[in-house]
C-alpha positions, -999 to 999 in steps of 0.1 A, spaced: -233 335 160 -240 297 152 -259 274 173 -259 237 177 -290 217 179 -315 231 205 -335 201 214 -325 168 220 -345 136 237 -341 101 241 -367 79 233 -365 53 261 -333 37 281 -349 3 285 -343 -26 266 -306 -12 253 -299 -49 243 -329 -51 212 -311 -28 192 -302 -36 159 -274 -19 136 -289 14 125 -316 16 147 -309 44 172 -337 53 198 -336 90 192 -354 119 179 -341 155 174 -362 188 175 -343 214 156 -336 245 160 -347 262 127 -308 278 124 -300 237 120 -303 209 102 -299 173 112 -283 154 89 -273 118 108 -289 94 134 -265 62 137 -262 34 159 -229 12 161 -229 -19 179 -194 -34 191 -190 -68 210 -188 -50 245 -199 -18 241 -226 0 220 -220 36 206 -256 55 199 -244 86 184 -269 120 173 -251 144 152 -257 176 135 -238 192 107 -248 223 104 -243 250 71 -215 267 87 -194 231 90 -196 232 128 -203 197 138 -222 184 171 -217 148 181 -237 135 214 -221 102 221 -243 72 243 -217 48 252 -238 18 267 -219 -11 283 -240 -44 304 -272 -22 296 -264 11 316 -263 44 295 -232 60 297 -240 99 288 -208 115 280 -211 142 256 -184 154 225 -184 181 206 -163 182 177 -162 217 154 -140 220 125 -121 251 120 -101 261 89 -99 222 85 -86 214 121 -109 192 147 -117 213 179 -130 182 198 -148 189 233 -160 159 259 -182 172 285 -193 154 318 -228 134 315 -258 163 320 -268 151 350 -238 155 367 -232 184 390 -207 214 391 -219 227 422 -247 210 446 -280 222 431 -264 228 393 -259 201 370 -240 204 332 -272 200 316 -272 191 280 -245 204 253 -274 207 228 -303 222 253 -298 267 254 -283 280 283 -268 253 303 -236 253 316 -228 224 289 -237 250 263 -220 280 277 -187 261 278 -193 249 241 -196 280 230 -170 299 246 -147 274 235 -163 278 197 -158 312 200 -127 319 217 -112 297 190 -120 322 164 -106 350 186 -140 361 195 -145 374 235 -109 373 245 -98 415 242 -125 434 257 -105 472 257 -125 496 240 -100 527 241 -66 541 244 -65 547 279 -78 542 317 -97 574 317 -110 570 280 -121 533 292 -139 549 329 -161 575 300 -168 554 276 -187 526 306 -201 558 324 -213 574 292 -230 540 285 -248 511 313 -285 504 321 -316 522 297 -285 536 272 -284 523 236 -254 509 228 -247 533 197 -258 568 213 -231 560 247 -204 555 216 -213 585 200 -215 608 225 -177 592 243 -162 598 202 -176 634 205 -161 641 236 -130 624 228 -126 641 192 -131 677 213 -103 667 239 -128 667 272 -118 638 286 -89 649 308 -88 662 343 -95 695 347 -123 698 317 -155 718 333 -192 698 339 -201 729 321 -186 722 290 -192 683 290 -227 692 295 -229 712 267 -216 687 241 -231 662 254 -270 684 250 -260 686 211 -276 663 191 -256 633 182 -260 616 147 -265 583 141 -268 562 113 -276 600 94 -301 605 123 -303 626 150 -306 612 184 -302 628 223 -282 614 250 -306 615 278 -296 629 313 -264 646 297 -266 669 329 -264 642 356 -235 621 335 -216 656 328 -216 661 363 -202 623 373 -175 623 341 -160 655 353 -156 646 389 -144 609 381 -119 623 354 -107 643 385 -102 618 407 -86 597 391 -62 620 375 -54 625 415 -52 590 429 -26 565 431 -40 537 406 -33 499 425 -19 473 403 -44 449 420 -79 445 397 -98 440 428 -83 472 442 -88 490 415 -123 478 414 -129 489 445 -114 525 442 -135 530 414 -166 526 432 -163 556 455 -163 580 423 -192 601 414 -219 578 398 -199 546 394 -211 515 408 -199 482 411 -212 469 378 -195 504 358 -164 498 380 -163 460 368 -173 470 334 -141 491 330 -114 469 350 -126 440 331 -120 460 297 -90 478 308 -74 448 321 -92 423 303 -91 407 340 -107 376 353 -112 388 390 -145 410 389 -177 402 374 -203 427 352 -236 414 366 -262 431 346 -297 419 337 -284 393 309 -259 378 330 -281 376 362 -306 361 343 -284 334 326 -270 323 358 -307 326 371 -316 298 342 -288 277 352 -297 280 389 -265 298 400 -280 327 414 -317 325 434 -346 335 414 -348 369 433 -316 390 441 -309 420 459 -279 432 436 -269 459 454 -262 444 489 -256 408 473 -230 422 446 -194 403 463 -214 375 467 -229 367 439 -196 378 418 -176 355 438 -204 327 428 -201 337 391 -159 336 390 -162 302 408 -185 290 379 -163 302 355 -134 286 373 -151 251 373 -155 253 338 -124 264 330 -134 293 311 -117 326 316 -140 350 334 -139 380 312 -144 358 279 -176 340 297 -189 375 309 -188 388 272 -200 356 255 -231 353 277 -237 389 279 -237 388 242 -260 357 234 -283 364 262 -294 407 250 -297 388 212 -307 351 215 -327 350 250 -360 368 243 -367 345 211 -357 313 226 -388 301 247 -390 271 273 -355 249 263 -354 216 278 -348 221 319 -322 193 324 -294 210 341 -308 241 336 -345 262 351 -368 266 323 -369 297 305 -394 321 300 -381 345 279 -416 367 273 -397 397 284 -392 426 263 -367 447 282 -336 451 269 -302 465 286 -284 479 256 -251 490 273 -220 493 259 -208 459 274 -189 448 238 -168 421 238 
């Protein structure tokens, strides 16, 4: 993953008029992943264009653009990224404006504002990155795989032990807890060393009776339908039952709010600082797709992205500038190392 610039101030925004060709009234801190290479000031008859770029190893250009006209400050920011020699170019809205009362863009260049989550996502998506999200061959291999993983499971022992059932044919309808249980007891090998998949019992005995089910119902063409069938079978929630319409149907209309997503939206000021997930789950969903829908970034693509920056990037990155965004504290060590791949 490749990051712009993670601090950027200005100086002062008085006295716009004293400044002379060359002389622009910035200075950058860098993130250590990038290097600033330009600082340029270009002075027009009517309007003044205070630029702060960064060119970074991977030829991904950042440009934050200062138009100043009759001594206001204009903040409009552009991004321009160069792909396999083509120009990606990006204006965003000034960082103090807001998307919603109470949440502003924030700055392009500050972590985890909404400025920056649109930036990337369109970085990314561009290089085909967080835009298929199915895992597997099938609805019911897609419902094991996200039950087999979720909260506390390490992302490589809920794959293993989903491609050792799957290799053994025992995800269809009609395969006993009994024998689920048992594969799932063995030890699994990863990386040439064995590991355990905790409570194999308990998840035996929910992957047997949601295999069932579903083999029996009717499956609705509607996401949110689906979504919501899938939540009445044994040990699936609404986070597990999001988790595998989103990948199934790579689908915009359901949310997977686990600890990295709450938290990002927490830093942007989306969701309150304290949330009751479990009774506040439609609502704060429905706050989530709006987001996305104000950006104009598909939901599933922005779910991925952030989930995927947030378990890698958030626990190193510590108190970013807080315009548009809460300060973060990321001094936490948990991690929730689910199965939620882009």
């Amino acid at each position: 993953m490749h990051f712009p610039c993670a601090q950027y101030y200005c100086r002062t925004m008085e006295g716009v008029r004293g400044f002379s060709n060359g002389m622009a009234p910035f200075r950058a801190n860098c993130h250590p992943l990038t290097s600033c290479k330009r600082f340029t000031c270009f002075i027009g008859q009517d309007l003044w264009w205070l630029v702060v770029s960064c060119d970074q190893e991977v030829n991904l250009f950042w440009e934050k653009r200062y138009w100043v006209s009759m001594g206001n400050l204009i903040d409009y920011q552009h991004c321009t990224n160069v792909f396999d020699g083509q120009n990606i170019s990006l204006v965003l809205p000034p960082a103090s404006q807001e998307i919603f009362p109470g949440v502003k863009w924030g700055n392009v260049g500050d972590f985890f504002t909404p400025a920056f989550w649109k930036h990337q996502a369109i970085l990314q998506m561009a290089q085909g990155r967080y835009t298929r999200h199915k895992l597997t061959n099938s609805l019911p291999e897609e419902l094991a795989l996200c039950l087999l993983g979720g909260f506390g499971m390490p992302a490589e022992i809920g794959l293993a032990a989903f491609t050792t059932l799957r290799d053994r044919d025992l995800l269809s309808a009609g395969t006993g807890e009994e024998e689920i249980a048992a594969c799932l007891k063995e030890p699994l090998l990863i990386n040439g060393r064995p590991k355990r998949y905790r409570f194999w019992k308990q998840k035996a005995k929910y992957l047997a009776g949601s295999l069932e089910r579903l083999a029996g119902d009717e499956i609705p063409d509607d996401d949110i339908e689906l979504r919501d069938l899938l939540v009445t079978y044994p040990g699936i929630g609404p986070k597990t039952a999001s988790w595998i319409v989103r990948n199934y149907r790579d689908s915009d209309d359901v949310a997977i709010l686990d600890i990295h997503i709450i938290r990002a939206c927490q830093e942007m000021g989306l969701f309150p600082a304290a949330v009751k997930l479990e009774r506040e789950y439609t609502a704060l969903e429905q706050r989530f797709l709006d987001f996305c829908r104000a950006v104009k970034i598909p939901a599933a693509s922005m779910d991925a992205l952030i989930w995927d920056y947030m378990r890698t990037l958030g626990p190193t990155v510590q108190d970013p500038p807080s315009s548009g965004s809460r300060k973060a504290h990321h001094k936490h060590t948990e991690r929730d190392n689910s199965l939620l791949v882009a």
